[in-house]
C-alpha positions, 0 to 999 in steps of 0.5 A, a space after each residue: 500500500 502506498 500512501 500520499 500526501 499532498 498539500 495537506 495542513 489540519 487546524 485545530 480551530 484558528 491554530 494551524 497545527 500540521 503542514 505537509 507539502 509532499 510525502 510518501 509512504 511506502 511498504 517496511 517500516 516508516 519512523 515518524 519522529 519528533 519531540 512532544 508536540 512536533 505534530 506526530 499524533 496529529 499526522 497519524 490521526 489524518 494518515 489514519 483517516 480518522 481525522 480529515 485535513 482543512 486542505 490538501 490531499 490523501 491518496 491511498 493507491 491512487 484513491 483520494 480517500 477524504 474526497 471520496 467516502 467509498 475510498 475512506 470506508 475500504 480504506 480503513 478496511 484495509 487498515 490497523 491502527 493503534 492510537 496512542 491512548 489505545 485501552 481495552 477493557 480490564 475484564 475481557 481476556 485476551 481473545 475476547 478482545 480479539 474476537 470483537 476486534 473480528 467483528 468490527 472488521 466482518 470476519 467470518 464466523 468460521 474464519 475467526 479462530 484461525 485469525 486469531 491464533 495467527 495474531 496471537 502468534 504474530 505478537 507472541 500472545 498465544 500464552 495469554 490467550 484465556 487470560 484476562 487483561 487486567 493481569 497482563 504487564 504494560 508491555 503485553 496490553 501494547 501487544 493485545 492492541 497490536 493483535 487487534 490492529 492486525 485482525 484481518 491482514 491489513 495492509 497498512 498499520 499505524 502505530 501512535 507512540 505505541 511504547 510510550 511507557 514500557 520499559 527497556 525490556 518491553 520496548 525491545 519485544 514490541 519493536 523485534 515484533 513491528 519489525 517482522 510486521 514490517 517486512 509485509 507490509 506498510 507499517 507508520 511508528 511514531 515515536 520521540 525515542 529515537 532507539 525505537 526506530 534507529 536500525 529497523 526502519 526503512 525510511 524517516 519522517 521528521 516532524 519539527 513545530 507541525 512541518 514536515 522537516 525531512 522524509 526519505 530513506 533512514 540509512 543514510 541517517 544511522 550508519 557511520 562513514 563504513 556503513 555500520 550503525 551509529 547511534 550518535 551519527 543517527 541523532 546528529 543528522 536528524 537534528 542537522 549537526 551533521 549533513 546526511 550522506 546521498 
């Protein structure tokens, strides 16, 4: 799947919020960056089509998806999104949840349980199945939202700050776990914690005071002059002290 964006601007009320003139998105694993208040969640919200742009344009495939509601409805068919205050309620086990996740995208009765099984799988899940979510750490809920955003193989999936909160540990996991989702599909992360994306994203969108500051290939931003990764070469670049290499 990909996604472009063209000319596109969000106001909240009289406050311009987000610009962005031209940037595409494409299948592996695009780090959307930026400190707190950059604009991440506000672009996430439009590229996850819950949220319509004052101006500009979004075509998923070729299809203008805010001009046309066809589009926007099989769109979002195709999508798995997980919004950064993304909750589940406590009393449900795991594949309750999963199973009113089946619903909302119209999975078949017969084909449910094996949907579930291969997210369960897919997250590293499968061991928490029956349990309930009250009983699950902070970094194993992040993967029960993850689970539902993967029901029904969608073709994109987008992440909003989705480890704000974990500790190193979780962090880890939940990362080796998007970068297998990534190699199939269209996968948007944003985060302000540049270890989350440093050696498994394919591309970088830096967001800096709700602009779109940079968006290409990632590699030229983290490795070092012979090509190994480097975490300092990576935050220098983003932030200009060091020119990235073309």
């Amino acid at each position: 799947m990909i996604i472009k964006l063209e000319d596109i601007a969000f106001s909240y009320g009289s406050k311009l919020a987000l610009t962005v003139g031209n940037a595409t998105f494409s299948p592996g694993l695009t780090g959307v960056l930026g400190t707190n208040g950059a604009g991440k969640s506000t672009l996430m919200r439009v590229l996850a089509g819950v949220a319509a742009p004052s101006s500009g344009h979004m075509t998923v495939d070729g299809a203008d998806v805010y001009q046309h509601s066809n589009a926007l409805i099989e769109y979002r068919r195709l999508l798995g999104w997980v919004p950064q205050e993304a909750g589940i309620p406590d009393h449900l086990t795991v594949k309750e949840f999963l199973l009113y996740a089946a619903w909302l995208k119209a999975i078949s009765k017969r084909a449910t349980n094996g949907v579930i099984q291969q997210v369960l799988e897919q997250t590293q899940l499968t061991f928490a199945e029956h349990g309930q979510v009250r009983k699950l750490s902070g970094g194993q809920k992040r993967r029960v939202c993850l689970a539902a955003a993967l029901v029904g193989n969608p073709r994109c999936v987008i992440l909003d700050e989705p480890t704000v909160g974990l500790d190193p540990t979780q962090r880890d996991n939940f990362n080796n776990v998007i970068a297998e989702i990534a190699k199939n599909c269209t996968v948007l992360f944003s985060t302000h914690i540049l270890e989350d994306v440093y050696e498994n994203a394919d591309n970088i969108c830096l967001l800096r005071d709700g602009n779109l500051a940079a968006i290409g290939p990632a590699q030229p931003y983290w490795s070092d002059g012979n090509g190994n990764p480097s975490l300092a070469e990576f935050k220098a670049r983003l932030f200009g002290t060091v020119n990235a290499k073309s």
